[in-house]
C-alpha positions in Angstrom: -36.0 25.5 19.1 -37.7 28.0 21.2 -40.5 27.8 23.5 -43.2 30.9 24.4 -43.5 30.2 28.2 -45.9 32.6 29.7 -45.0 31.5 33.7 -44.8 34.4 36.4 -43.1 34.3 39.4 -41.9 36.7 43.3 -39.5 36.1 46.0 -40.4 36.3 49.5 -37.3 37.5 51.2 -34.6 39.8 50.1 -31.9 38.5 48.6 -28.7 37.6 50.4 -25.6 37.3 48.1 -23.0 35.2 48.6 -20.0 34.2 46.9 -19.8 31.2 44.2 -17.8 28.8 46.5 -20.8 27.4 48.3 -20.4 26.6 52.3 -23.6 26.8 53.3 -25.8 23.8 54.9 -28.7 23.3 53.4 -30.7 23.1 56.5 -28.2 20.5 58.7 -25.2 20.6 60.2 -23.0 19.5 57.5 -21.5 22.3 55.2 -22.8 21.4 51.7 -20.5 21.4 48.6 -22.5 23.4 46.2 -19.5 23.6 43.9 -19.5 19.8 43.7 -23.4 19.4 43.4 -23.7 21.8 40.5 -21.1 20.5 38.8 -23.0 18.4 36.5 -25.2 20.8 35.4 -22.0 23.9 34.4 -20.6 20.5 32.6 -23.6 20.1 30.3 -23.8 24.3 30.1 -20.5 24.5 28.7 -21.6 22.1 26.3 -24.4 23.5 25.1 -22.2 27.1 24.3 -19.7 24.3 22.5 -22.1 22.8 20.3 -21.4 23.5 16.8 -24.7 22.5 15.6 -28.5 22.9 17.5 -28.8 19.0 16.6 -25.7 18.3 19.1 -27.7 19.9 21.9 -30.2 18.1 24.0 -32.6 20.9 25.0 -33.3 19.9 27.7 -34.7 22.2 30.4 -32.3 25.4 31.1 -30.3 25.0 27.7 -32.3 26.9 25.6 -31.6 30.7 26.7 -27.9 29.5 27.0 -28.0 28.5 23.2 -29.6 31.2 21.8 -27.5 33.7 23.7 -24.5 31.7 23.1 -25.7 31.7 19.3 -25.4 35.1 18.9 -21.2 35.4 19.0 -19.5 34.8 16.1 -16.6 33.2 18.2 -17.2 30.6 20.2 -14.5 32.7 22.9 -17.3 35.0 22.9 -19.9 33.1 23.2 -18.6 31.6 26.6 -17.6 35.7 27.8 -21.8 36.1 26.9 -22.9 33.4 29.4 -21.7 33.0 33.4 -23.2 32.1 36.5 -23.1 32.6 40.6 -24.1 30.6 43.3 -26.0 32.4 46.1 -29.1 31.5 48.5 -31.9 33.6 47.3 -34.1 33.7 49.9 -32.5 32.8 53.4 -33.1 29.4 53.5 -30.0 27.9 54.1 -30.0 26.2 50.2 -27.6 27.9 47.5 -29.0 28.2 44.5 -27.3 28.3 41.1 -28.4 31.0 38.7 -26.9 31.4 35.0 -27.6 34.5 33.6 -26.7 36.0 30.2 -23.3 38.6 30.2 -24.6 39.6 26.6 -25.2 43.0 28.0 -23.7 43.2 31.1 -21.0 44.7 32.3 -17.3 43.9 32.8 -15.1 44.3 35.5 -11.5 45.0 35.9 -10.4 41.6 36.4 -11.9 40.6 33.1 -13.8 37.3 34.2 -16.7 38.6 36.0 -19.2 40.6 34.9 -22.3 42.7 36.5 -26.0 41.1 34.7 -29.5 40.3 35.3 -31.0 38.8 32.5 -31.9 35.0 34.1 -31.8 32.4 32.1 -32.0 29.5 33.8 -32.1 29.0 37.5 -31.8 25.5 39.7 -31.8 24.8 43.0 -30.7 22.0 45.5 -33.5 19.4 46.5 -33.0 15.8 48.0 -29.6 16.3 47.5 -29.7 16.6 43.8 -29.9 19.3 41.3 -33.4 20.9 40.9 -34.3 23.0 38.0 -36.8 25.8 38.7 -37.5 27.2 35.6 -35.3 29.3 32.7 -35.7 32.2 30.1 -34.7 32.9 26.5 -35.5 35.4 23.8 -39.5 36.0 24.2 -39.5 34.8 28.1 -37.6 36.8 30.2 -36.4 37.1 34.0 -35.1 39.9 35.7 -34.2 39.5 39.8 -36.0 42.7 41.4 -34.0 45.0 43.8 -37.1 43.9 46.4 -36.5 40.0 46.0 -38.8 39.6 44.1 -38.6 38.0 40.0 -39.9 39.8 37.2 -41.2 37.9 33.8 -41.9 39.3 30.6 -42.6 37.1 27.3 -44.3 38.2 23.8 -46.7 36.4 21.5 -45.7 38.3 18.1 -46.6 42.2 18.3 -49.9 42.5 19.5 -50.0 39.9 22.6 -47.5 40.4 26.0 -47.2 39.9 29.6 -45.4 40.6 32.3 -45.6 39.5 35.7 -44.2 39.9 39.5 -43.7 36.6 41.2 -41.9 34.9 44.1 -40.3 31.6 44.8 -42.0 29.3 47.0 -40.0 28.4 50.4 -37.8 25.8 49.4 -37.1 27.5 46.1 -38.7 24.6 43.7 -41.5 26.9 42.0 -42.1 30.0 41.1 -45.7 31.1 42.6 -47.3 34.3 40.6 -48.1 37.6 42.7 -49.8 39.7 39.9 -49.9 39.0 35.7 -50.5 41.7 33.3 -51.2 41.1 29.7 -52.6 42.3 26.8 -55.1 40.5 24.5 -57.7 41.1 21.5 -60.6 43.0 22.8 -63.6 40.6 22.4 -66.3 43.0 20.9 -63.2 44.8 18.9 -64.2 45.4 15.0 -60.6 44.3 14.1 -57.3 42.3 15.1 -55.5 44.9 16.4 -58.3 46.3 18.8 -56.0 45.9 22.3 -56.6 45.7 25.6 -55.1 45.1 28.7 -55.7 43.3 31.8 -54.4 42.3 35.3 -55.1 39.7 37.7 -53.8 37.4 40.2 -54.2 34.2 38.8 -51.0 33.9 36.2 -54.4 32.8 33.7 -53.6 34.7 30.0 -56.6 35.5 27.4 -60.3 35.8 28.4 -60.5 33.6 31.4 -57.8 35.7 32.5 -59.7 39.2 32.1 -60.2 40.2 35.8 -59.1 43.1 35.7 -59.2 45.8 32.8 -56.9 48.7 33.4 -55.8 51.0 30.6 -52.9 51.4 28.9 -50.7 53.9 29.7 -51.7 52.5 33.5 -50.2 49.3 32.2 -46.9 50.3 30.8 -46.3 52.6 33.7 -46.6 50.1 36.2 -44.0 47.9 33.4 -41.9 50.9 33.8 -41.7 51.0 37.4 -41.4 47.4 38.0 -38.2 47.6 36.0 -36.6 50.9 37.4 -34.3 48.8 40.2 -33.6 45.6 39.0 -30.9 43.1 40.9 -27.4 43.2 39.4 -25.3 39.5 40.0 -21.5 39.7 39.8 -21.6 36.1 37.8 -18.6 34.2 36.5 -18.2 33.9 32.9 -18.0 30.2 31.2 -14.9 31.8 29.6 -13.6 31.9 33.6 -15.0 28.7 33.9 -13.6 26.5 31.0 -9.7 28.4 31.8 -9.9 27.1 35.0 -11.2 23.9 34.1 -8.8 23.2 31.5 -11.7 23.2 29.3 -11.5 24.9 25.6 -12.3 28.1 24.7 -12.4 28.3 21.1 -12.7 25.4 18.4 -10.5 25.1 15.2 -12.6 27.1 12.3 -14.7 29.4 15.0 -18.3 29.8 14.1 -18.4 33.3 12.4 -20.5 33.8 9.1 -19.4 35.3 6.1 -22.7 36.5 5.6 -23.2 40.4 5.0 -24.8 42.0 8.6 -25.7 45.2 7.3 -29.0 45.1 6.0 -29.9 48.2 2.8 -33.6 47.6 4.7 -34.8 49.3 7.7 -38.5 47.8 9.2 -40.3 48.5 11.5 -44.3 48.0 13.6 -47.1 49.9 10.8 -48.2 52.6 13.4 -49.8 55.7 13.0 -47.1 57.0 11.1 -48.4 55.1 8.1 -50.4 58.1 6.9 -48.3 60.3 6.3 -47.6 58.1 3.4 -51.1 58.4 2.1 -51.6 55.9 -0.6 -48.0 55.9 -1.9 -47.0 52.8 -0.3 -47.0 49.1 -2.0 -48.8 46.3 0.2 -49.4 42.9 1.0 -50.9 40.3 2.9 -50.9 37.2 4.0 -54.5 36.7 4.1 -57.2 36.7 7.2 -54.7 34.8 9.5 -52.1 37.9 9.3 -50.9 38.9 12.9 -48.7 41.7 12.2 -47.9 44.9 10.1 -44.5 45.5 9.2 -43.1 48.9 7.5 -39.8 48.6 4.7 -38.2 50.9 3.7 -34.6 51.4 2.4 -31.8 52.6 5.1 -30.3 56.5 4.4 -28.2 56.3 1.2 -29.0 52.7 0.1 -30.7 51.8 -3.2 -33.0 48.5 -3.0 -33.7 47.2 -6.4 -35.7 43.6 -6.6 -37.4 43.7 -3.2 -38.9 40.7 -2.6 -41.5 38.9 0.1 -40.7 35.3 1.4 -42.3 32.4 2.6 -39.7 30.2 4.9 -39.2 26.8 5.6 -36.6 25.7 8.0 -34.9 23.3 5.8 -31.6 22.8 8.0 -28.7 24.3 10.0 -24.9 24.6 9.0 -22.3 23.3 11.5 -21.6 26.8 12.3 -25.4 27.4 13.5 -26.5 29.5 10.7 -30.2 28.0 9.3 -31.0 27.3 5.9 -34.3 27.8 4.5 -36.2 27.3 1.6 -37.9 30.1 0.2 -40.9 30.9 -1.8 -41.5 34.7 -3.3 -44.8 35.9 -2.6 -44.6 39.2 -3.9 -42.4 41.6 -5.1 -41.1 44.9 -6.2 -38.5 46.9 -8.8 -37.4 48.9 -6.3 -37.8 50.0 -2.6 -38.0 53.8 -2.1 -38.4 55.8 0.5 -41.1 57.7 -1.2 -43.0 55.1 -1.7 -42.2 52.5 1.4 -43.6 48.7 1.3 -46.0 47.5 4.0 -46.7 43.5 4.7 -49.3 42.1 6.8 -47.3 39.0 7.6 -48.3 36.0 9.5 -46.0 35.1 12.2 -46.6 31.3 13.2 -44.0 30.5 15.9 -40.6 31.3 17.4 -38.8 29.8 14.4 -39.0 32.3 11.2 -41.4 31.7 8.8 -41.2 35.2 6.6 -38.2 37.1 4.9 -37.4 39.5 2.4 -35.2 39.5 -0.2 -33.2 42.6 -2.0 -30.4 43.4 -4.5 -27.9 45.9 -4.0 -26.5 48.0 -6.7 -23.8 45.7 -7.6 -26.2 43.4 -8.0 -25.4 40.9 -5.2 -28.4 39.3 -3.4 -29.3 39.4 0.0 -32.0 37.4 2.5 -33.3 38.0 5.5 -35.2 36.6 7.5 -38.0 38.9 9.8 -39.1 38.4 12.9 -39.1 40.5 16.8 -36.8 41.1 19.0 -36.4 39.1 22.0 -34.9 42.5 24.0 -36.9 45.0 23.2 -39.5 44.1 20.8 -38.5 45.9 17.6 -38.7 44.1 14.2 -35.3 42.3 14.0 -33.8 41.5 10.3 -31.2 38.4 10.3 -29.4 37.1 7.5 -29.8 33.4 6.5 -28.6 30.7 3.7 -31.5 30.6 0.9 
């Protein structure tokens, strides 16, 4: 259901906020009613959070960031408090653009419908009278509004491969035109997989015909760092907001919450240099040649892991409440998972949708799956429960 998009983007002008009513005149002389014009487009949004299954959606472009942030409440109440918009010209041209942007982590205010957020996850403009869409962001593709006017992207590739970017929209606000692209990649003449380096240029071009410039890497995540200091806060109108006032449902009859267990007896995380301090008291597997990543298990404080076991995945289907069901094949596994003597996994990590798990028994002797993969947010090894 997800898509890696590596686009990069900047804005030209500072922004210029305005409030969600929409007045302004797109150029002419006639006030423009960009309430009424984006109306179609809030319509199929609300949709998309009120979908009780991924196969009732039609992801088309701009849904997908909304689904997968919507996916993450366990009520769908919640899920339309995670996912609001505003309507605001972005860069002085006269045109009001609609931005929806996730309230997952944003903040509330004291009227309890609005919220403060950045995270962009779809964004659409006005062109020939019509809706436009310009582009849109979800777990591995991100955009942030700078302070400057400017729009930052970030996506990942699995743990060794990501970009970031500093962009601007072009003047009538239907593209988004790259300014400079950072991004790591495999050195060339390296003696293994994980032999990094990284790389700017102008161009928005990823991998070797992108390697214009080489710049090091603490150079590379301080300029990250400073690009992401000041970022734009919009005061954005929840879908919660949006369906009250519309007259519009908020919750459905059985909710969507799983009865699965969320608190995982594993802790994981990226192999780094840490790994010696293990010396050879660790168990290990791999995947084979075509292994991207190295993952660390170990049990959390106070947990005992018996019958620790290493999945293959195949997305087999998805329960009306959005939860995925997978079948599972055990590649490898393990009496028990210590933290004396930790289990390391050289997985291969083929796409967005999971393809590797782990498997555990607690001490009562109830079961538990997980599958593995990164986290959209901050990169860390993310373990979520699923339906074997």
């Amino acid at each position: 259901m997800k898509k890696l998009l590596v686009l990069t983007l900047t804005m030209l002008l500072a922004l210029v906020p305005l409030t969600g009513c929409g007045g302004g005149t797109g150029g002419g002389d006639v006030p423009v009613d960009y309430d009424d014009i984006y109306a179609p487009i809030l319509e199929k949004l609300y949709n998309v959070i009120m979908a009780e299954n991924p196969d009732d959606v039609d992801f088309e472009d701009g849904t997908v960031g909304v689904w997968e942030t919507a996916n993450w409440a366990d009520m769908k109440a919640d899920a339309l408090a995670d996912v609001g918009y505003t309507i605001e010209d972005l860069n002085g041209d006269g045109v009001e653009e609609l931005i929806i942007c996730s309230a997952f982590a944003g903040s509330e205010n004291e009227d309890g419908w609005t919220v403060k957020a950045n995270e962009i996850l779809a964004l659409y403009t006005v062109k020939d009278g019509e809706p436009y869409f310009v582009f849109e962001g979800w777990g591995r593709n991100g955009y942030n509004m700078m302070e400057d006017g400017r729009i930052y992207n970030w996506g990942s590739a699995g743990a060794a491969y990501s970009i970031y970017s500093v962009n601007h929209l072009s003047e009538d606000a239907t593209e988004l035109i790259v300014d400079d692209y950072y991004f790591t990649y495999d050195d060339p003449d390296g003696a293994d997989w994980y032999s990094l380096k990284h790389y700017h240029n102008t161009t928005g071009v990823w991998g070797e015909d992108g390697m214009d410039e080489e710049i090091d890497e603490d150079t590379y995540w301080d300029i990250q760092h400073e690009l992401t200091a000041n970022l734009h806060d919009f005061t954005i109108i929840t879908f919660l907001k949006y369906a009250e006032d519309s007259g519009l449902p908020t919750s459905n009859e059985e909710g969507i919450a799983s009865d699965m267990d969320d608190t995982c007896a594993v802790e994981a995380d990226w192999v780094d240099e840490t790994v010696a301090d293990y010396g050879g008291s660790y168990y290990e597997y791999s995947f084979g040649d075509s292994a991207n990543a190295q993952i660390i298990f170990t049990p959390a404080p106070g947990e005992t892991v018996k019958n620790f076991a290493i999945l293959s995945l195949t997305l087999e289907d998805v329960t009306d409440g959005g939860v995925p069901i997978y079948d599972t094949t055990e590649v490898y596994s393990i009496d028990e998972l210590t933290a004396g003597r930790p289990m390391i996994v050289h997985f291969e990590f083929l796409g967005d949708i999971p393809n590797n798990g782990i498997k555990y028994c607690d001490a009562g002797g109830t079961c538990h799956y997980y599958t593995v993969g990164e986290s959209g947010y901050d990169g860390s090894v993310i373990l979520s429960p699923f339906i074997p």
